[in-house]
NUKOLBA-52068 format. One record per residue: residue number from 0; residue in three letters; x, y negated, z negated of N, C-alpha, C in turn. Coordinates in steps of 0.001 Angstrom, whole numbers, plus 500000, padded with zeros to 6 digits. Each point is the difference from the previous one (the first is absolute). Last residue first. Layout:
N
+-----+------+--------+--------+--------+--------+--------+--------+--------+--------+--------+
!  nr ! rest !    n_u !    n_v !    n_w !   ca_u !   ca_v !   ca_w !    c_u !    c_v !    c_w !
+-----+------+--------+--------+--------+--------+--------+--------+--------+--------+--------+
! NUM !  ALA !      X !      Y !      Z !      X !      Y !      Z !      X !      Y !      Z !
...
+-----+------+--------+--------+--------+--------+--------+--------+--------+--------+--------+
! end
This chain:
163
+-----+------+--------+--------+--------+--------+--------+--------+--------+--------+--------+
!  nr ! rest !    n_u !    n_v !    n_w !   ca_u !   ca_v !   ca_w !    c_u !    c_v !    c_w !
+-----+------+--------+--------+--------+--------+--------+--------+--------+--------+--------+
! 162 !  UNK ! 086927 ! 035928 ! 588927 ! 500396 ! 501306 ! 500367 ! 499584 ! 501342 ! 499429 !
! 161 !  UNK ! 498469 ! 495030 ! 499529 ! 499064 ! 501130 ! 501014 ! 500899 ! 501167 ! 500216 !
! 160 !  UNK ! 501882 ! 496288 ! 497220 ! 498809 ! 500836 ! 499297 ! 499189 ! 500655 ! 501273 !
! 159 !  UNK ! 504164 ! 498213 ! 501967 ! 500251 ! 501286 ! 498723 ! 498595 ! 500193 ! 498934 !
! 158 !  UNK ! 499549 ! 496391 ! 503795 ! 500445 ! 501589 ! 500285 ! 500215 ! 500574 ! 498856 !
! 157 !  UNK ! 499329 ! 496060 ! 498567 ! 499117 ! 500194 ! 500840 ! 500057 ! 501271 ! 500152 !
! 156 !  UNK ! 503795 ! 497991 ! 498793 ! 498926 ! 500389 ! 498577 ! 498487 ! 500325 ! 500670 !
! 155 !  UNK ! 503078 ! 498168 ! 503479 ! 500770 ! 501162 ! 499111 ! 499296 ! 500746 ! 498813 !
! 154 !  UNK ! 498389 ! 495689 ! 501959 ! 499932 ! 501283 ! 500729 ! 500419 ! 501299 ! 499534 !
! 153 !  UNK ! 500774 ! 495965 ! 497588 ! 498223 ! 500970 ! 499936 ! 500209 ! 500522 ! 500719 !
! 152 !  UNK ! 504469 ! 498185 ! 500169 ! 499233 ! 501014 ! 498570 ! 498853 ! 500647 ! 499950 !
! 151 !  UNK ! 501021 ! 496873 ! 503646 ! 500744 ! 501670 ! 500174 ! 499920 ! 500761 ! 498597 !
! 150 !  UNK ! 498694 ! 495463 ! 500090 ! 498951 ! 500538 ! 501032 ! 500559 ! 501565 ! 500288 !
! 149 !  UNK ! 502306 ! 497104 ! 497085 ! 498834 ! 500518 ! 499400 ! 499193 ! 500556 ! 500749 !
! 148 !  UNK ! 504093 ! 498287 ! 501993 ! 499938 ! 501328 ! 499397 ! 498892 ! 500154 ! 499009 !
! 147 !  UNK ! 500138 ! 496060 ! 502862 ! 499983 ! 501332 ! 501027 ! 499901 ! 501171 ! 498931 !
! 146 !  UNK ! 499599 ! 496163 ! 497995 ! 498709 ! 500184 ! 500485 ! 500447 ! 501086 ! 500893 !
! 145 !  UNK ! 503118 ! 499074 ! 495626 ! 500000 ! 499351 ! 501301 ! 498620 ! 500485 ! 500586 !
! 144 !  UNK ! 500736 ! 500470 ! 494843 ! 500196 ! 500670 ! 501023 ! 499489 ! 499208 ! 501055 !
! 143 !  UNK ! 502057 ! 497203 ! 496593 ! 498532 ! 500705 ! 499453 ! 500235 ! 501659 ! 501762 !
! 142 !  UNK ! 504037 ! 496766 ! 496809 ! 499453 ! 499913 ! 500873 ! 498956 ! 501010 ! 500313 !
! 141 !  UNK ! 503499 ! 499524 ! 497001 ! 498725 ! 499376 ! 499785 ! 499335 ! 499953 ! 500681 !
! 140 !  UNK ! 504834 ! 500808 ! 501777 ! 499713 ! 500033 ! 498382 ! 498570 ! 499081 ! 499866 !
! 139 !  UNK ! 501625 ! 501916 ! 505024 ! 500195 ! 498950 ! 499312 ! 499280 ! 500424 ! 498311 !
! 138 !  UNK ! 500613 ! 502429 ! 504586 ! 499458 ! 500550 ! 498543 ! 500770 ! 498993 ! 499244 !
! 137 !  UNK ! 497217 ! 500115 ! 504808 ! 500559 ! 499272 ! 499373 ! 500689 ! 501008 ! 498642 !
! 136 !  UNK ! 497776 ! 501798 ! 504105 ! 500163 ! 498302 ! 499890 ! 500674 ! 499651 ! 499427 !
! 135 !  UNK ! 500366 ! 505597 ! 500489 ! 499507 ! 499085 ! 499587 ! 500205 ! 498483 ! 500588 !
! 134 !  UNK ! 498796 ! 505451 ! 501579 ! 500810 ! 498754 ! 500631 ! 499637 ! 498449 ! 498358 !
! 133 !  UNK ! 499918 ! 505510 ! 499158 ! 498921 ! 499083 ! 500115 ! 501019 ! 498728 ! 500449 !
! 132 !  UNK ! 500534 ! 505485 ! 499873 ! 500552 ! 498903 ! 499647 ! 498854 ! 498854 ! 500767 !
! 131 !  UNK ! 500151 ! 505841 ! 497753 ! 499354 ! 498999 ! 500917 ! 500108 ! 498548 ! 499854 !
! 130 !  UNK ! 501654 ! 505326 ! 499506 ! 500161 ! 498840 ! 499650 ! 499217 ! 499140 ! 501211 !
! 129 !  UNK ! 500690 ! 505518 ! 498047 ! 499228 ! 498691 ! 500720 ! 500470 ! 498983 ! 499629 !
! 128 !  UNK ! 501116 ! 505271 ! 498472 ! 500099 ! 498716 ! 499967 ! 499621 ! 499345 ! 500937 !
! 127 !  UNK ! 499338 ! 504903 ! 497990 ! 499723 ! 499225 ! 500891 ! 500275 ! 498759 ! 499945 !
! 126 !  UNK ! 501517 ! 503410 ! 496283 ! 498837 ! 499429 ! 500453 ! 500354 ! 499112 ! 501480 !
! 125 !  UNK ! 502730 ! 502597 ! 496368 ! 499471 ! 501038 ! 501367 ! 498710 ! 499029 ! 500599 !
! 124 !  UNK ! 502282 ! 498690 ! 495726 ! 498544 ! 500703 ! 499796 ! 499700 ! 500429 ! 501809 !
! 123 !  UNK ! 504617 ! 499033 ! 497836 ! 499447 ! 499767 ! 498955 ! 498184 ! 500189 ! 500270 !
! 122 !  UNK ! 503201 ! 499067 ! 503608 ! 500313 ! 500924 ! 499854 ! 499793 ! 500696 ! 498579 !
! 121 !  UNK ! 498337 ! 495835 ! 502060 ! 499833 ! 501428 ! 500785 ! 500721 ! 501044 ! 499439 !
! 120 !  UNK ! 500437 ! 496015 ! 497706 ! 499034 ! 500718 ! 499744 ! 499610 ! 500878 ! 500733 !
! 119 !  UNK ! 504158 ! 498137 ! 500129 ! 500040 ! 500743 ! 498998 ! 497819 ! 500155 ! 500281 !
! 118 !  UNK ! 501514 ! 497869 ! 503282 ! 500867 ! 501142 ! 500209 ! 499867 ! 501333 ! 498776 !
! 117 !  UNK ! 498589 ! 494983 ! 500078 ! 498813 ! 501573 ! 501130 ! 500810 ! 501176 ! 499943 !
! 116 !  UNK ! 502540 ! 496566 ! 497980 ! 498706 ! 499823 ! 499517 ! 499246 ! 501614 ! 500293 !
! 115 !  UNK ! 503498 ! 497535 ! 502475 ! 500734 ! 500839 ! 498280 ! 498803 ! 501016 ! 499437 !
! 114 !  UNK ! 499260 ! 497054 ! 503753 ! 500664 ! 501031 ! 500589 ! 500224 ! 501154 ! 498662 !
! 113 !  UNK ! 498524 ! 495205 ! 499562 ! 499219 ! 500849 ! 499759 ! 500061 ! 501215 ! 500471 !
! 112 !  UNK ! 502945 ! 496715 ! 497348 ! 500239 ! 500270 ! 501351 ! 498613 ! 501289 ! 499858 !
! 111 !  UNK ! 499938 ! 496605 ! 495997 ! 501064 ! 500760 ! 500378 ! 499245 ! 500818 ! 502217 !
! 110 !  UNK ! 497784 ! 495887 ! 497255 ! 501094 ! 500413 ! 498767 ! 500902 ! 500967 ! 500995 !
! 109 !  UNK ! 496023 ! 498725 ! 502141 ! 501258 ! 498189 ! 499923 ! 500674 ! 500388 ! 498593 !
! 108 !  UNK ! 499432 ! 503362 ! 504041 ! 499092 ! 499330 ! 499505 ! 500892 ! 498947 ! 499154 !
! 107 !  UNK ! 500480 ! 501770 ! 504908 ! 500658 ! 499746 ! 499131 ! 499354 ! 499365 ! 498971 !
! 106 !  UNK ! 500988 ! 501523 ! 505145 ! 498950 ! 500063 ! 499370 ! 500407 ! 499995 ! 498450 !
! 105 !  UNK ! 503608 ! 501109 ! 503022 ! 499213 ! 498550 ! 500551 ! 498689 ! 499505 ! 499636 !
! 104 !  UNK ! 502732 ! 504297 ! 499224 ! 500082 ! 498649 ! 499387 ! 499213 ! 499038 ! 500266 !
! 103 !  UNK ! 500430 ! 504474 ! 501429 ! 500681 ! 499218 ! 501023 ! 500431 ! 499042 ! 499037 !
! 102 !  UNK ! 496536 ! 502983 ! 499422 ! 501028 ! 500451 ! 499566 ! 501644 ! 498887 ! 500188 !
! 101 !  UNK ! 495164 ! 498771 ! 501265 ! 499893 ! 499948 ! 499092 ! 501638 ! 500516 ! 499570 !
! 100 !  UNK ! 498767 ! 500343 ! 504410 ! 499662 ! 498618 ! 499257 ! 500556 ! 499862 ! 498756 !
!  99 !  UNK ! 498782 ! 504214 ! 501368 ! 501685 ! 499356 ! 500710 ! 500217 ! 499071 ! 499510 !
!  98 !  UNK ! 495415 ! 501536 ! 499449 ! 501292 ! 500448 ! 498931 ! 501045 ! 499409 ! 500365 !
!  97 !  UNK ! 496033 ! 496903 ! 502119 ! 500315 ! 501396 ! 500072 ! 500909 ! 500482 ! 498403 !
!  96 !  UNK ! 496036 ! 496860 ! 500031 ! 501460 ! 499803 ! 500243 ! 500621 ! 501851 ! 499671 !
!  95 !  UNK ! 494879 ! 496984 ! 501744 ! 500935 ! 500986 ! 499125 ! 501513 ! 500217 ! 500294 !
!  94 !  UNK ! 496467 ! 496134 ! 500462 ! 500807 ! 500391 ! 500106 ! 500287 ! 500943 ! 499038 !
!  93 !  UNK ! 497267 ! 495361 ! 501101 ! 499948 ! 500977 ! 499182 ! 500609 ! 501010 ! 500668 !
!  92 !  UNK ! 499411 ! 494405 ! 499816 ! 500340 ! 500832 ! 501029 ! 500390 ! 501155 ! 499077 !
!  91 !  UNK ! 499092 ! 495549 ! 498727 ! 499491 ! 501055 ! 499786 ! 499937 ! 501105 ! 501428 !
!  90 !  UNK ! 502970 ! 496116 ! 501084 ! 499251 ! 500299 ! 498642 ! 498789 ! 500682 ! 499746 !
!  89 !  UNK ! 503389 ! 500367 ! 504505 ! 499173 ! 498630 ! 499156 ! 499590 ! 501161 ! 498912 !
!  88 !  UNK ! 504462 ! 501183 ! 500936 ! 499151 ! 500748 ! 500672 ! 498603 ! 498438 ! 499338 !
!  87 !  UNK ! 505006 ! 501862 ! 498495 ! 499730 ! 499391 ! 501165 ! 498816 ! 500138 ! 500751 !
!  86 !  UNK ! 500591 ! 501745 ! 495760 ! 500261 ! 500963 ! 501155 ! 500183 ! 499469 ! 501214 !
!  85 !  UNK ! 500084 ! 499900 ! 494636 ! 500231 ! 499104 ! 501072 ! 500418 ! 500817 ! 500966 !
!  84 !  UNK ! 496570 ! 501309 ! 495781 ! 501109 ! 500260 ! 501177 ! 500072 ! 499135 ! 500375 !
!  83 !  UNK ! 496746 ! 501254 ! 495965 ! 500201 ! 499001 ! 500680 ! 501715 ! 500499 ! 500433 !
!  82 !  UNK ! 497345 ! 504302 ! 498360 ! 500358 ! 498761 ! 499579 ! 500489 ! 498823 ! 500984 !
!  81 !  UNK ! 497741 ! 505556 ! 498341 ! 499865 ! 498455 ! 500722 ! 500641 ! 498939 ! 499736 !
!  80 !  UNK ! 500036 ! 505810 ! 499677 ! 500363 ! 498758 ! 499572 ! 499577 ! 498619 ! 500864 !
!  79 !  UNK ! 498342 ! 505534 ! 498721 ! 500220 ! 499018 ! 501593 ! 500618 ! 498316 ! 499227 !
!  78 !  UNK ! 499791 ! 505850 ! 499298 ! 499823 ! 498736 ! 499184 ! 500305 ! 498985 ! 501399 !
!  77 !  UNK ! 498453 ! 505386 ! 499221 ! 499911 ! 499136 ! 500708 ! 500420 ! 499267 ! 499687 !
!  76 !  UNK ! 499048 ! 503323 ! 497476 ! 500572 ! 500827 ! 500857 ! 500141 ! 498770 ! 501271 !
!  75 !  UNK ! 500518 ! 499430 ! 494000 ! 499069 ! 499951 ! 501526 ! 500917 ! 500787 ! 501265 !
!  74 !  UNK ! 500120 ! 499589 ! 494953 ! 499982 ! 500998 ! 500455 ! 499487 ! 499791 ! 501427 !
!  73 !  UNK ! 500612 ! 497312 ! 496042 ! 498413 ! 499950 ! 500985 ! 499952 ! 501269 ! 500506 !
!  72 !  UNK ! 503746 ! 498634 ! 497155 ! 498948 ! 500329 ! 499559 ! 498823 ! 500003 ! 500553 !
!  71 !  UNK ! 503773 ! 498535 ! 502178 ! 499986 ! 500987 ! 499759 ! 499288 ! 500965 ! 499219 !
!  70 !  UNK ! 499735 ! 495533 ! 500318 ! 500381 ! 500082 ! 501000 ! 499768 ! 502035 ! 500215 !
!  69 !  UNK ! 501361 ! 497747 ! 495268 ! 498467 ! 499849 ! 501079 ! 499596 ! 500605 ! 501151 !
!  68 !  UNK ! 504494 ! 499900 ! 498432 ! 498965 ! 500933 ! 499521 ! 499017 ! 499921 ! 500676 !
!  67 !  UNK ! 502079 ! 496578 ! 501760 ! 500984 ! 500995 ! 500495 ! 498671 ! 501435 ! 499806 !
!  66 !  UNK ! 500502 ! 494835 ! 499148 ! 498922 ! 500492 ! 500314 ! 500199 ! 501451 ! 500226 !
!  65 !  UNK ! 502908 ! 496666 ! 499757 ! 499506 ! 500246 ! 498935 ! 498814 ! 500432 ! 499671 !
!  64 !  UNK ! 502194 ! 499189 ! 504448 ! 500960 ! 500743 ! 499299 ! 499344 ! 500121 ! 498967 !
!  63 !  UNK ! 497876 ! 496659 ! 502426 ! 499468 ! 501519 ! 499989 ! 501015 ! 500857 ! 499313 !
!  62 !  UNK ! 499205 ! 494868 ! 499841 ! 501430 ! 500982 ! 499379 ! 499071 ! 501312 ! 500454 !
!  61 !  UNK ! 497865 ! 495562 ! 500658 ! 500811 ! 499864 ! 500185 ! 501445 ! 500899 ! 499904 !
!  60 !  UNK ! 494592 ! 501246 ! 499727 ! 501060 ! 498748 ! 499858 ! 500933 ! 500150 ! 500691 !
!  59 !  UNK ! 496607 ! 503448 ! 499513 ! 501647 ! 500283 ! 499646 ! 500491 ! 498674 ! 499664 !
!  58 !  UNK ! 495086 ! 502196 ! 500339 ! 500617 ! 498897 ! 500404 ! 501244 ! 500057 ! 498866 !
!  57 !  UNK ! 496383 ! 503731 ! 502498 ! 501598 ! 499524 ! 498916 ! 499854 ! 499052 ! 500155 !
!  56 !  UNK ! 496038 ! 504205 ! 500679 ! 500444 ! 498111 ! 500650 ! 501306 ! 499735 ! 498572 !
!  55 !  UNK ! 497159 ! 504832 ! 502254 ! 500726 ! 499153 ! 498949 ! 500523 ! 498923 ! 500275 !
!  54 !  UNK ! 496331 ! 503793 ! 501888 ! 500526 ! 499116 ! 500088 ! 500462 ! 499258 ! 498875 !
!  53 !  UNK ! 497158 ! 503577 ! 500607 ! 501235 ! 500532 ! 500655 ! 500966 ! 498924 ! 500161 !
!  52 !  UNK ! 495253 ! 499032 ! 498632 ! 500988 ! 501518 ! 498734 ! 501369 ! 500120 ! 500553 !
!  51 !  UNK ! 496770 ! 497837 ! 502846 ! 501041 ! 498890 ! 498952 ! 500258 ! 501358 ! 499075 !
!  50 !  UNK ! 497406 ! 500866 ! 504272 ! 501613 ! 500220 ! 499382 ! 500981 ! 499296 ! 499044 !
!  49 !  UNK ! 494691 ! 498460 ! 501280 ! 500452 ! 501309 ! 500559 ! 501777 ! 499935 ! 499719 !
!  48 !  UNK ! 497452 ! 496558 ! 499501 ! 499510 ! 500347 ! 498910 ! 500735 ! 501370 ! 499978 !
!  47 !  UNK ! 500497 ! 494547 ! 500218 ! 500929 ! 500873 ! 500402 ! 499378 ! 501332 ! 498901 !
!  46 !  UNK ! 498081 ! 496207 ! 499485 ! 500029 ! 499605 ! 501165 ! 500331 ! 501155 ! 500484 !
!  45 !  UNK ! 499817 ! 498827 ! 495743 ! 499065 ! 501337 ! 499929 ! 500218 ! 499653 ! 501582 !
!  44 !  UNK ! 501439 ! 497132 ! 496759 ! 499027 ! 499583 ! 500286 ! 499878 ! 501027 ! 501205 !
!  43 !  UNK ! 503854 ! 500592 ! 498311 ! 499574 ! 499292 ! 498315 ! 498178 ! 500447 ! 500494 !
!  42 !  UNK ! 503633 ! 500526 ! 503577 ! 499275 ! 501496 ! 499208 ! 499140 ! 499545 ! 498746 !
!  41 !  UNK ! 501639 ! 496393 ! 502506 ! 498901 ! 500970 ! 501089 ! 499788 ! 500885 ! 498993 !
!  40 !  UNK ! 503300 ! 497666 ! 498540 ! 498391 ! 499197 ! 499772 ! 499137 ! 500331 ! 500546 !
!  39 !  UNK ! 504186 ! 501895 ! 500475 ! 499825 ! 500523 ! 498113 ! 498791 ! 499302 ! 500305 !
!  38 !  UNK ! 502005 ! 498685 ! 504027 ! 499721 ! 501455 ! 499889 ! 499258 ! 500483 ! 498888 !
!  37 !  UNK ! 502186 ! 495863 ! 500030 ! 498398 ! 499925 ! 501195 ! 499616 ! 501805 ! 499512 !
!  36 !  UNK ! 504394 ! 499109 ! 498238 ! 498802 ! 499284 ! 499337 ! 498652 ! 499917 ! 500679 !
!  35 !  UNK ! 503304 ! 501571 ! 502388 ! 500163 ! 501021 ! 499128 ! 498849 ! 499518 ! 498962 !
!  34 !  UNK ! 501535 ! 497426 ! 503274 ! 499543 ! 501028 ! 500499 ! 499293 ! 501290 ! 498999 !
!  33 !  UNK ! 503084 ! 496228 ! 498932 ! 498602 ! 499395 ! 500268 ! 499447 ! 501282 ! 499972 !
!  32 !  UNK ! 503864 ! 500759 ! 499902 ! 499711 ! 499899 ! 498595 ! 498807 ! 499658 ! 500146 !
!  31 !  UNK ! 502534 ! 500153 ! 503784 ! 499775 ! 501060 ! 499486 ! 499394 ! 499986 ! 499234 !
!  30 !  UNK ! 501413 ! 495767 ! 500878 ! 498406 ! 500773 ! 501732 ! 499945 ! 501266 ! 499140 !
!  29 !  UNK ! 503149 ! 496313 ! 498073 ! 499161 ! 500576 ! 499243 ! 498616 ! 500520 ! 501085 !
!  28 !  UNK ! 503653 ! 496907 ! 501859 ! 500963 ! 501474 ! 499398 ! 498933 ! 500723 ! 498755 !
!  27 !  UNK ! 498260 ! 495292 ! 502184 ! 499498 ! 501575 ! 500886 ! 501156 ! 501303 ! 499450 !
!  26 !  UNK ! 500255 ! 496578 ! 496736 ! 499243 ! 499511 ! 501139 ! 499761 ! 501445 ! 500379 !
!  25 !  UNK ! 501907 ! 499799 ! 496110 ! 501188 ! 499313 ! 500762 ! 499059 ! 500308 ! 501639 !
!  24 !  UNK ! 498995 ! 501385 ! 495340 ! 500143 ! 498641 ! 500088 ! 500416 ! 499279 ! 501292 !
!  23 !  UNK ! 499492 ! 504874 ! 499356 ! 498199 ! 499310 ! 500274 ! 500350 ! 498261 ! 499478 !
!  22 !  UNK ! 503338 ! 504410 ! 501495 ! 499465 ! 499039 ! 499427 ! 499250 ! 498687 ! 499962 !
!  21 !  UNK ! 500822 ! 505636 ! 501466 ! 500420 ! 498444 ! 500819 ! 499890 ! 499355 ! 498226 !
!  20 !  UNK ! 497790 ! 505134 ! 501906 ! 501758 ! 499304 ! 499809 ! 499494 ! 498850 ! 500396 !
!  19 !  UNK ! 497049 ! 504552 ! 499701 ! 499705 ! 498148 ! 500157 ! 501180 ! 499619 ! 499211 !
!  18 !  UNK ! 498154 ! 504986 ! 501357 ! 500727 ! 499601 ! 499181 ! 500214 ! 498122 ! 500809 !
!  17 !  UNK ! 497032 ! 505344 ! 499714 ! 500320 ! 498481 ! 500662 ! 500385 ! 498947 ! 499082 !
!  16 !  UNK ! 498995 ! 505638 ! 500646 ! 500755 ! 499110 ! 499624 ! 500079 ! 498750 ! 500487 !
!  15 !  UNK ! 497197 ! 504915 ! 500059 ! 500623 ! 498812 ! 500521 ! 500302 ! 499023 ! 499504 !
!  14 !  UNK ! 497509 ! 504818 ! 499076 ! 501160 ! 499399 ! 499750 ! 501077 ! 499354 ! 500577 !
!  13 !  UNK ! 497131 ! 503156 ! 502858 ! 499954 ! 499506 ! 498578 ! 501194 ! 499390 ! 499862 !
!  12 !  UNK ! 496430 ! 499091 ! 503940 ! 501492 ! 500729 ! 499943 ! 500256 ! 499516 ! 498356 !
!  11 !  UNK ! 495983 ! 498665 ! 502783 ! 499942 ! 500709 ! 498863 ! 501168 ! 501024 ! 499595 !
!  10 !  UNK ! 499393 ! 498000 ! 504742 ! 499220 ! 499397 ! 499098 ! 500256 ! 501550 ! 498840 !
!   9 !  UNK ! 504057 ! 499373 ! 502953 ! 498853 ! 500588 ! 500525 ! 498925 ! 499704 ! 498516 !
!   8 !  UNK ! 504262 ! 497593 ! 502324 ! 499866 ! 500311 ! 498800 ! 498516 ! 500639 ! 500461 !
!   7 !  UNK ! 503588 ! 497983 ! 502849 ! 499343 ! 500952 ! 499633 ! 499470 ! 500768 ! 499029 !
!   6 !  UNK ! 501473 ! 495481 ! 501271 ! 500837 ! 500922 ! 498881 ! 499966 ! 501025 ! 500434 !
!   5 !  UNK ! 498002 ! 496881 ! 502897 ! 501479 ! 500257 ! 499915 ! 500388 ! 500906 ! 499295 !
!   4 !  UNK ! 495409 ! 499018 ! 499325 ! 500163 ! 500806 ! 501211 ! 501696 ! 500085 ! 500387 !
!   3 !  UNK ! 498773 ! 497537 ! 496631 ! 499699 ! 500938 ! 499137 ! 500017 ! 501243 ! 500918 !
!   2 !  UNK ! 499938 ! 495556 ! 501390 ! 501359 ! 500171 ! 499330 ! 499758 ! 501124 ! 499954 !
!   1 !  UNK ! 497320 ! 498867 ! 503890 ! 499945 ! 499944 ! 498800 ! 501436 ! 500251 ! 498982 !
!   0 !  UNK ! 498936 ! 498630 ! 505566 ! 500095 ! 501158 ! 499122 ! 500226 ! 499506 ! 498569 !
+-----+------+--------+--------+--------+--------+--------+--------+--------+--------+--------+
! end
C-alpha cells in the first residue's frame, strides 16, 4: 500500500501542506528537506501536473517553530511533516508517527519539543496533522544522504507528485 493510501488523502484535496524538517548537513537528518527539494523539481519540470495548485512545499530546516506565519499563511486543510526518526527500525524505513507518539515527547525537533509545536498550529489553522518519520543511517556532520534513505526520498517524492 502506498503512503498517500495510509494518509488517506483523496487526489486533489485542497490546500495541502508539506513540510520537510531536518538538516541537510548532517547526512540522512536532511530526508524532509530532500523531499521537499525533489518535489519543487517535479513541479519546476512540469512532472507533477494534476493538483499542484493544491499543493504547498516547506522546507522548515532545522527550526519549524520559525515557520509558524507561514505555515499558517497557506491556510492548509492538511499539513504532513517529514522528518528523519529514530525509530529503531533498518534505515530508510518510512513511517507514520502516530499523535500519541508525538504528544508524549518522545518525538522531538532539534530547537524545541515538537508536542509544543503541533499543538499551537492545530490549534492556529484546525488543520489535519500527519507526520511522517524516515529511519535514518547515519546523521554524522557532512555526510551525503545514506542509499537506504535516498531510496525512501524518491519514493516518497514519487508518490506525493502522483497524489
Amino acid at each position: 500500500m502506498t503512503i498517500t493510501k495510509l494518509l488517506n488523502l483523496p487526489p486533489g484535496k485542497k490546500n495541502l501542506l508539506i513540510v520537510g524538517i531536518g538538516n541537510s548537513l548532517k547526512g540522512d537528518d536532511g530526508a524532509g528537506c530532500e523531499i521537499i527539494k525533489n518535489l519543487q523539481l517535479k513541479i519546476k519540470n512540469d512532472v507533477i501536473l494534476s493538483g499542484a495548485k493544491n499543493l504547498n512545499l516547506l522546507d522548515c530546516g532545522i527550526a519549524p517553530e520559525n515557520y509558524t506565519k507561514k505555515i499558517k499563511d497557506f491556510n492548509p486543510e492538511t499539513i504532513i511533516f517529514i522528518d528523519a526518526v529514530e525509530m529503531k527500525e533498518p534505515p530508510g524505513t518510512v513511517k507514520i508517527i502516530d499523535d500519541k507518539d508525538i504528544s508524549s515527547g518522545y518525538f522531538t525537533t532539534h530547537n524545541m519539543p515538537l508536542n509544543l509545536f503541533v499543538d499551537y498550529i492545530k490549534e492556529e489553522t484546525k488543520a489535519k496533522i500527519v507526520f511522517i518519520g524516515i529511519q535514518p543511517k547515519s546523521t554524522r556532520f557532512g555526510e551525503c544522504l545514506s542509499a537506504p534513505v535516498q531510496k525512501a526520498v524518491e519514493k516518497l517524492a514519487s508518490e506525493f507528485s502522483r497524489w
